[in-house]
C-alpha positions as CSV (number, residue, x, y, z in Angstrom):
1,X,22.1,-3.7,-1.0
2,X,21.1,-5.8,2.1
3,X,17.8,-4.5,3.7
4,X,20.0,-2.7,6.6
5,X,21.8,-0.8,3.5
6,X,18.2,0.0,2.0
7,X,16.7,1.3,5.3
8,X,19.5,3.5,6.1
9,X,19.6,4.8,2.4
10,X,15.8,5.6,3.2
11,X,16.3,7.4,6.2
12,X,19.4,9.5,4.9
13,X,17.1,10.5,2.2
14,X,14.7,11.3,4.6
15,X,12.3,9.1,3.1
16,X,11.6,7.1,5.7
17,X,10.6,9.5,8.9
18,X,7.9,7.9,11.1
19,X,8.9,5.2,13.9
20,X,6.6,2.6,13.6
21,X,6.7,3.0,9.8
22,X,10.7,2.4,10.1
23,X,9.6,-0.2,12.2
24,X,7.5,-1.7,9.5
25,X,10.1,-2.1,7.1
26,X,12.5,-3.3,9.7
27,X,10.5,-6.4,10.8
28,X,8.2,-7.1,7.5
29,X,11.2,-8.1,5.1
30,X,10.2,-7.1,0.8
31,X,12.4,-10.3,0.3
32,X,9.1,-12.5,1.3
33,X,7.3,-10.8,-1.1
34,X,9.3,-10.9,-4.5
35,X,9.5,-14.1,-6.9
36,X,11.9,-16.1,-6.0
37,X,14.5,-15.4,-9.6
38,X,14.2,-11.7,-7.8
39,X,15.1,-12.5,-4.2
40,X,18.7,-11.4,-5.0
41,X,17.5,-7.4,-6.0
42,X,14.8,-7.4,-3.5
43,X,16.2,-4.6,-1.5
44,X,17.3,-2.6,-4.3
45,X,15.1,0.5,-4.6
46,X,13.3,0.0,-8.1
47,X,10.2,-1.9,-8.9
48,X,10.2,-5.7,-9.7
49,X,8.2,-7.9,-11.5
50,X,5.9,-10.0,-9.8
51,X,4.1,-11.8,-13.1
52,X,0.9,-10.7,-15.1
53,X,2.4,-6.8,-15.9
54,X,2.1,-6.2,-12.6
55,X,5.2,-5.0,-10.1
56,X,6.0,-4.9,-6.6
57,X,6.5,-1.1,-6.1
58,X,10.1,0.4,-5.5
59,X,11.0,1.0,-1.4
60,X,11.4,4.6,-1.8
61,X,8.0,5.0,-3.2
62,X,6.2,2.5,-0.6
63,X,8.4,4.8,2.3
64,X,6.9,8.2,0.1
65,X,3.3,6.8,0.4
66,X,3.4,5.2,3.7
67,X,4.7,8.8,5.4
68,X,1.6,10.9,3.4
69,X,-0.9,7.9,4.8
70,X,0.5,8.4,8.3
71,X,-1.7,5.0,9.9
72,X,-1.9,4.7,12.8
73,X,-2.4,2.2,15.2
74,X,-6.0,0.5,15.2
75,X,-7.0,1.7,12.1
76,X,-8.9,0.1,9.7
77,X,-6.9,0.2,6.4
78,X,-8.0,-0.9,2.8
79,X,-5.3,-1.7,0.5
80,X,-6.4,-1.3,-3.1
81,X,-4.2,-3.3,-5.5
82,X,-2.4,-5.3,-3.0
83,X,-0.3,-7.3,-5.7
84,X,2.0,-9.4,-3.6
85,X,0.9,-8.2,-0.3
86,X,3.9,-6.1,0.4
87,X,2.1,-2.8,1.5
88,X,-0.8,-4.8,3.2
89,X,1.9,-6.5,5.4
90,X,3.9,-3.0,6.2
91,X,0.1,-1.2,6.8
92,X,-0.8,-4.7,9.3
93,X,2.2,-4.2,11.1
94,X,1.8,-1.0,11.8
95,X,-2.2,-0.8,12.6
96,X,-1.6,-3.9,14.6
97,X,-4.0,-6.2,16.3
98,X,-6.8,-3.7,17.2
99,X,-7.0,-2.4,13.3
100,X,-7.1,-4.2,10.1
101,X,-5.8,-4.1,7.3
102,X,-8.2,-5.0,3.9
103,X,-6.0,-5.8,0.7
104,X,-8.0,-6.1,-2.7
105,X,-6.5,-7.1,-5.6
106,X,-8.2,-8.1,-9.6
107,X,-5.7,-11.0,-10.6
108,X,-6.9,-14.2,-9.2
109,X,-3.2,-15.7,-9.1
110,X,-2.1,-12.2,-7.4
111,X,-4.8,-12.6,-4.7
112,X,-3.4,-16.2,-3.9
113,X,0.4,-15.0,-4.1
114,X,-0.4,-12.3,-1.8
115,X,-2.1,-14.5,0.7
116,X,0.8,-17.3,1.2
117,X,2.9,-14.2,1.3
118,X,1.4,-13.4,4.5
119,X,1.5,-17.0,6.2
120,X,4.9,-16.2,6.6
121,X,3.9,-13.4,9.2
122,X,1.6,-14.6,12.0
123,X,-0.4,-12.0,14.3
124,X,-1.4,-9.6,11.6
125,X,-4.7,-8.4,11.0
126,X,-4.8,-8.7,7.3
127,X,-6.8,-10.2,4.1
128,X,-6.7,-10.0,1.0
129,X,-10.0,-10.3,-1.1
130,X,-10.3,-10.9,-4.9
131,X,-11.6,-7.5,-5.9
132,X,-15.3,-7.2,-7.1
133,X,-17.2,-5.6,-9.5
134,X,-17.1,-2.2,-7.8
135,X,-13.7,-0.9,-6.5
136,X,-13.1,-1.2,-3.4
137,X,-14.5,-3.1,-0.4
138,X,-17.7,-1.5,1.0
139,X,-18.5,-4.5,3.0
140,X,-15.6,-3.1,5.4
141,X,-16.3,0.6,4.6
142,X,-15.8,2.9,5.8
143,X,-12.0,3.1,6.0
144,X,-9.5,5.4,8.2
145,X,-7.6,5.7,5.4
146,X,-7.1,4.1,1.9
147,X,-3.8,3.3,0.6
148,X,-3.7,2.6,-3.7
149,X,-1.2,1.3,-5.4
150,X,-1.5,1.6,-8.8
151,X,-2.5,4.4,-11.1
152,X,-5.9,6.0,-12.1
153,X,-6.9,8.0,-14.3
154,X,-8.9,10.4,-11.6
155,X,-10.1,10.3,-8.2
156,X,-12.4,7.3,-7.7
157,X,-15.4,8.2,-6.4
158,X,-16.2,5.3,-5.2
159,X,-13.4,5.0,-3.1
160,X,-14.3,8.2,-1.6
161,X,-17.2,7.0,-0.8
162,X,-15.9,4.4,1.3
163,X,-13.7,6.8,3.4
164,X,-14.1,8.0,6.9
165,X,-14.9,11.8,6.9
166,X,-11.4,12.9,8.2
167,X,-10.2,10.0,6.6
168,X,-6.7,10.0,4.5
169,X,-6.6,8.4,0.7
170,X,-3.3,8.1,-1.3
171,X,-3.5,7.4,-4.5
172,X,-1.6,7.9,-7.6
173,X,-3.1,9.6,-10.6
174,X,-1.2,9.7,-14.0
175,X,2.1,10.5,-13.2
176,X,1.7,12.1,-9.6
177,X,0.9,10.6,-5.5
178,X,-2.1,13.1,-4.5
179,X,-2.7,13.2,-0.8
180,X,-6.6,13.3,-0.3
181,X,-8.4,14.5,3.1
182,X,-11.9,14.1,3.5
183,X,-12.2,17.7,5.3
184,X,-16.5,16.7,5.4
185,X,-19.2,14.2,2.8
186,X,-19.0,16.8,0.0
187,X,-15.4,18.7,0.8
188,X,-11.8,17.2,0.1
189,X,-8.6,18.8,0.6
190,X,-5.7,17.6,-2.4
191,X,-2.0,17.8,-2.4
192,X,0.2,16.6,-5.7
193,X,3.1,15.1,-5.9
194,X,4.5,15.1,-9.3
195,X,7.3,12.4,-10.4
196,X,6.3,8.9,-10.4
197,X,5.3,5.8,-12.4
198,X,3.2,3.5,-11.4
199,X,1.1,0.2,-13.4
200,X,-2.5,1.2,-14.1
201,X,-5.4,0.7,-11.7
202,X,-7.7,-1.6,-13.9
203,X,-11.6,-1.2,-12.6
């Protein structure tokens, strides 16, 4: 597939349903973000490896996960396991230049993959931080909304911690994507998603 023949097999799926997520994966190509053996499958729709049994995550699920985050415009978005900076990249372009977009990520050579990924855009509001001893980035905190991209073994509460009240966290757990809204501090509201695989989240 070319990335045309990957978006349109998103949206006839209806996959892919917000405009300026589309628009993300119009203008912020997965082909920057992929080792360079893999930059003829990078727009086909399963995960590829991107070194140090880590992946860059499938399209379909990034679309998925981007549509139950819904960002918006001027948010401020942490990006927890940014890997290659794909996600951090589609969240920039969507948040824009009044948000910003914080991508952690634990593997040294990942954080500094991740980081010339992004030269290659200019104008967006991202960086990627190696990630400390506690998850997360509570320098930043708190967050609109919290995107994670690999898989735990519960809800962090940490990273609860460093949401907005109101705020959105997506994050898989085990073999599901939960959808978690910060209704108040002591009240969340969960929705599960079973059917997906994802590396685990290592904190």
């Amino acid at each position: 597939m070319n990335k045309q023949e990957l978006i349109d097999f998103l949206l006839q799926n209806n996959i892919l349903k917000t405009k300026s997520i589309i628009n993300a994966f119009l203008e912020v190509d997965r082909k920057d973000f992929v080792l360079e053996e893999n930059i003829s499958e990078a727009y086909n729709d399963y995960p590829l490896d991107i070194g140090f049994n880590q992946t860059i995550s499938q399209p379909s699920t990034v679309a998925f996960m981007l549509e139950l985050l819904q960002p918006r415009q001027g948010e401020r978005i942490l990006d927890v396991g940014s890997g290659s900076g794909w996600t951090s990249a589609l969240l920039g372009h969507i948040v824009g230049k009044e948000g910003e977009v914080i991508g952690v990520e634990i593997i040294k050579d990942l954080v500094l993959f991740g980081r010339a990924n992004l030269e290659k855009y200019e104008d967006l509001n991202v960086k990627i931080y190696q990630a400390g001893e506690t998850l997360g980035f509570k320098e930043k905190a708190p967050f609109d909304k919290i995107l994670v991209s690999a898989g735990a073994k519960d809800i962090p509460e940490e990273l609860i911690k460093q949401l907005k009240v109101q705020g959105v966290m997506v994050i898989p757990i085990f073999d599901s994507i939960f959808r978690i809204y910060k209704k108040s501090k002591r009240q969340l509201e969960k929705e599960k998603i079973p059917g997906f695989m994802f590396v685990p989240l290592i904190y």
